[in-house]
N, C-alpha and C positions, 0 to 999 in steps of 0.2 A: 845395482843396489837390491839388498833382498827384501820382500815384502811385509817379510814376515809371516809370510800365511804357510801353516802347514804341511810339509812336502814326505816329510820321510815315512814308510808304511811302519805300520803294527803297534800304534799308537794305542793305547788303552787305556781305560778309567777306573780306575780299583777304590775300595772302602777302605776305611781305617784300617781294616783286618788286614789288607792286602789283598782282596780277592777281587777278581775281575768282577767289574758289574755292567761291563759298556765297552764296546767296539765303537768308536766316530766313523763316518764316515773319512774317505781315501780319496787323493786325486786334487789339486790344485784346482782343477775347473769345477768339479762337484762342488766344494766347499765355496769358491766365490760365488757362482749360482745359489746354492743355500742360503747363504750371507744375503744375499740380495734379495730374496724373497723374503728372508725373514726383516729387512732394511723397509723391503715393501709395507709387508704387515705392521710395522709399528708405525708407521703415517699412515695406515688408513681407518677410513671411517665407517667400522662394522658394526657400531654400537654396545662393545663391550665396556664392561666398567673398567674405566684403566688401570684399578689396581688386579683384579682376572687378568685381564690382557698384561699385564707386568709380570705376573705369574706364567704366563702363556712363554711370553720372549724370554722370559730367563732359563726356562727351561730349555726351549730349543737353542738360546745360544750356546748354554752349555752341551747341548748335543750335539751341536756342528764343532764345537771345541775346535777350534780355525788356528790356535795357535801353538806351538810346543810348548811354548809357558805361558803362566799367565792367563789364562783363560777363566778363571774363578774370579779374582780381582776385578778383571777386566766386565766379567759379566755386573759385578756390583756394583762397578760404575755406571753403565749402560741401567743398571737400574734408578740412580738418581737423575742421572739425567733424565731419563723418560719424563718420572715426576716431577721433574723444572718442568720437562716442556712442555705436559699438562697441567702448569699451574695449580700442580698439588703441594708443592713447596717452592721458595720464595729464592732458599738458596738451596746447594748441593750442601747438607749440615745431617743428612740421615745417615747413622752408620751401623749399616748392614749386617757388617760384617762381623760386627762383636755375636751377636745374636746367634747367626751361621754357626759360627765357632763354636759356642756354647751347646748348640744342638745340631753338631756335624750327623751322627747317625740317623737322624730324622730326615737333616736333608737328602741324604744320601739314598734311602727308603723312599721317600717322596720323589726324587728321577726318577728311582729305578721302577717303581710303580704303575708310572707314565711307560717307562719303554717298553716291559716286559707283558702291562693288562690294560694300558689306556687309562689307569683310575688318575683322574684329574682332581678329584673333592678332596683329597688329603692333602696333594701338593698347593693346591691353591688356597687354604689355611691354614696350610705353615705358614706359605706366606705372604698371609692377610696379619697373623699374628704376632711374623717379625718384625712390619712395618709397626701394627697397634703398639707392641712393645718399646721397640726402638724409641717409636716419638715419644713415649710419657718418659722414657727414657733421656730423652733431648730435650723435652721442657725443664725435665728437673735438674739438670747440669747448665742449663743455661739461667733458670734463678740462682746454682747457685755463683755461677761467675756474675750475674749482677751484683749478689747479694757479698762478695769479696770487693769489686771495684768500692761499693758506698763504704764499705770498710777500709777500703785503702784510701777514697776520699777524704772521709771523717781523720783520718789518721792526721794526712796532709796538713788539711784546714787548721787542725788541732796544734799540733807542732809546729809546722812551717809553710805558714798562710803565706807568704811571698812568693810561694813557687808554682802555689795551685794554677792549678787550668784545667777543662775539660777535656781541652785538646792531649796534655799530659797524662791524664790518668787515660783517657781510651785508648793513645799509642804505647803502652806498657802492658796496653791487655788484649793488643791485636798479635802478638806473638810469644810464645814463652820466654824472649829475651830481649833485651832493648840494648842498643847501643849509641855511641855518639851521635853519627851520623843519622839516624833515627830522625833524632830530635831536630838535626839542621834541616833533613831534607823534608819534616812535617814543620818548618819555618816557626818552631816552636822556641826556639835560641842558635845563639851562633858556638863554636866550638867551646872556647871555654865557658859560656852558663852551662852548655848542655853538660861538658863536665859535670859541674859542680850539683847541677841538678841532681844527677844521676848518685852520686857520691851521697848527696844529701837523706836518700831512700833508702839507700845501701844502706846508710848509717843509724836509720829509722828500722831497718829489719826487713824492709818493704824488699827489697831487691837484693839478690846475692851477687856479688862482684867475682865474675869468675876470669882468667887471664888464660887464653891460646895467643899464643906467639905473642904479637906487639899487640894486640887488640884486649880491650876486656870487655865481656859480653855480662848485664846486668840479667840476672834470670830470675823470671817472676816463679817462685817454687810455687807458691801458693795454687797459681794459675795450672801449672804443668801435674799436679795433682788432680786439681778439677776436672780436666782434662784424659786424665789415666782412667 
């Protein structure tokens, strides 16, 4: 079974431009050694502030670049998780990577920085700055998904108080689309209520009734906007 861990030589990192900016290291056992020292460094207890030190590991993960793909992604994960498991966030809900995107050339200036002169100060306020961002960023998309749910409560209430429940309005806005079996398997009704449930939103505006194959998938548009 393959590991996945980078085998083939003459691997390289290039800019938007196309220009090379980065050689990885070569070698199956280099890169797991790597990998492991840097596995080291993020559980130990050096005293840095963990968001430096998140700056620190995302760098070098990106330098050991360990995989033929995926390795950007993957480092943006390895980023939230860190901060779950320094209880800097509660859940994995930071998204990194919109940020990244937006100022790809910066980041890209910020590695190459590091690899080329050692300057640490810039790379580690970029990002100091895409966390600050991102989170005001994630407060205000999460009032405004609360501030839709009271909207789609009051709607409920309004029109067709028989169907209200809490349970109903949070399982419509734990995924962008809700379907029957949703509602059976949140013990919320048996098939035909949740039918009729679902039909009843639909018919309110609340939800869009959309049909693949035999199945119809109710989708909260509202939500999947908030969301974008």
């Amino acid at each position: 079974m393959d590991s996945g861990i980078r085998r083939a030589p003459g691997t390289v990192i290039a800019n938007p431009a196309g220009e090379v900016i980065y050689t990885p290291p070569e070698g199956e056992s280099v890169i797991r050694e790597k990998l492991a020292n840097l596995e080291s460094f993020m559980h130990s207890e050096n005293g840095l502030d963990p968001l430096v030190k998140l700056a620190a590991i995302h760098y070098q993960f990106e330098a050991i670049h360990p995989f033929p793909d995926g390795n950007g992604r993957t480092g943006r994960i390895i980023n939230i998780l860190f901060l779950v498991e320094n209880g800097l966030l509660d859940l994995p809900i930071l998204y990194l990577s919109h940020y990244i995107i937006q100022k790809k050339s910066e980041y890209y200036r910020g590695l190459r920085a590091i690899t080329e002169e050692q300057k640490w100060e810039q790379w580690v306020l970029y990002v100091l700055d895409a966390i600050e961002t991102t989170a005001y960023q994630t407060i205000e998309r999460i009032s405004h998904i609360r501030a839709l749910m009271e909207k789609f409560q009051g709607t409920i209430q309004e029109k067709v108080p028989h169907i209200y429940s809490k349970d109903l309005i949070e399982l419509v806005f734990q995924h962008p689309y809700c379907k029957i079996q949703f509602l059976i398997d949140a013990k919320i009704a048996q098939r035909q209520t949740a039918s009729q449930y679902l039909k009843t939103l639909a018919s309110l505006n609340l939800l869009n009734p959309v049909k693949r194959g035999r199945e119809i998938y109710y989708v909260n548009e509202s939500l999947i906007t908030a969301l974008s």
